[in-house]
C-alpha positions, -999 to 999 in steps of 0.1 A, spaced: 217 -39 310 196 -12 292 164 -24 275 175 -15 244 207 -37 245 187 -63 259 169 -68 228 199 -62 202 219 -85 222 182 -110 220 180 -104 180 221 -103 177 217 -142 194 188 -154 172 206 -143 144 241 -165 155 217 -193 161 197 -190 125 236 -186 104 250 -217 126 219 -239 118 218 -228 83 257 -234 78 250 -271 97 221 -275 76 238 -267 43 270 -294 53 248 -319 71 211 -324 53 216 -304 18 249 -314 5 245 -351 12 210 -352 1 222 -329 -35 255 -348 -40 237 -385 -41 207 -374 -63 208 -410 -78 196 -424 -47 168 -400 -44 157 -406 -83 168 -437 -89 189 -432 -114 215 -411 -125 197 -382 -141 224 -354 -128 260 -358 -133 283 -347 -102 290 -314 -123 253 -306 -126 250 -314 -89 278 -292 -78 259 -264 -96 227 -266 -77 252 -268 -44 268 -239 -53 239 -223 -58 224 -233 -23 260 -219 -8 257 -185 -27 223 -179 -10 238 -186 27 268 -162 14 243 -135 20 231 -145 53 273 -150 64 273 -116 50 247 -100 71 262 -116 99 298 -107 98 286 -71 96 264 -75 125 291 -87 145 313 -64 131 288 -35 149 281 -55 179 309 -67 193 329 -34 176 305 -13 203 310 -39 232 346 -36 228 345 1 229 324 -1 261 353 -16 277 330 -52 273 357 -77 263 374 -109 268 402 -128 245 381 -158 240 352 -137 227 381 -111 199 397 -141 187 358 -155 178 351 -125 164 381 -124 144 379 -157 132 345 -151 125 350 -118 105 379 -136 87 362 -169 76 329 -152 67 348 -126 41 369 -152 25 341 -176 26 315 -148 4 343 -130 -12 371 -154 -18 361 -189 -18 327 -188 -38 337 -161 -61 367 -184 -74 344 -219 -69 318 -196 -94 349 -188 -119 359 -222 -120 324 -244 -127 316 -211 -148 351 -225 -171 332 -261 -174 330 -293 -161 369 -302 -166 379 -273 -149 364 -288 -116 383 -316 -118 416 -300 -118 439 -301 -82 433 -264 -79 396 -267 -84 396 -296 -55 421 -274 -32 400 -249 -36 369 -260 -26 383 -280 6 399 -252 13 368 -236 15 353 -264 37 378 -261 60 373 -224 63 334 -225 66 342 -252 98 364 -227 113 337 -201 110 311 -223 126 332 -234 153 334 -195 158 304 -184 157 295 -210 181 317 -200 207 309 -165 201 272 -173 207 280 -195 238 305 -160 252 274 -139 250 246 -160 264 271 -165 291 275 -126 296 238 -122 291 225 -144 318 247 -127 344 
């Protein structure tokens, strides 16, 4: 493996690892912690509206790092795959991970931001709540992706 590689393929990992511990971070630590403020204040000082503003906020700030990663895998696996580099395991993981990352920056939070943006009745609506678990559902998919995307190429890499 040229030098070169070596290192993008190094950065192209560390980046994999940041967006899947920030996506795991976001479900796991933030949202719990912002969605049950009363137990952190002591009282209820936020309604569940208010709360699933600050969320959304905290989600349209990992949009841009799912951004900036679906474009680097776009490059990187786009220039493996024209080196003749490629398995199926690893072009369905980038698909899925290409898929769920658009929809998740340009389909999911755009309409989430529409809805809350119409008021706090709005978000309690059956296409409001379809919406957004659709949207969980999707960002699961895309971490279960970019995990095994990130397993495929340490694998390759430490051959």
């Amino acid at each position: 493996m040229k030098k070169n590689f070596k290192i993008a393929t190094i950065a192209y990992l560390v980046l994999l690892g940041i967006t899947l511990g920030a996506g795991i971070f976001a479900g796991a630590v933030v949202a719990p912690v912002t969605f049950h403020t009363q137990m952190w204040l002591g009282s209820d000082v936020l309604s569940r509206y208010q709360e699933g503003l600050i969320m959304t906020q905290n989600f349209l700030k990992l949009s841009y790092l799912v951004t900036t990663t679906v474009v680097a895998v776009a490059l990187y696996e786009g220039y493996k795959y024209k080196k003749f580099e490629r398995d199926n395991i690893t072009q369905i993981s980038t698909f899925l991970v290409l898929a769920t990352g658009l929809m998740f920056s340009y389909y999911y939070l755009p309409d989430i931001l529409l809805m809350q943006m119409a008021g706090e009745k709005m978000t309690k609506t059956v296409a409001f709540i379809n919406t957004h678990k659709g949207s969980e559902i999707n960002f699961k998919i895309f971490s279960f992706a970019l995990l095994v995307l990130m397993v495929r190429n340490m694998q390759k890499a430490c051959k």
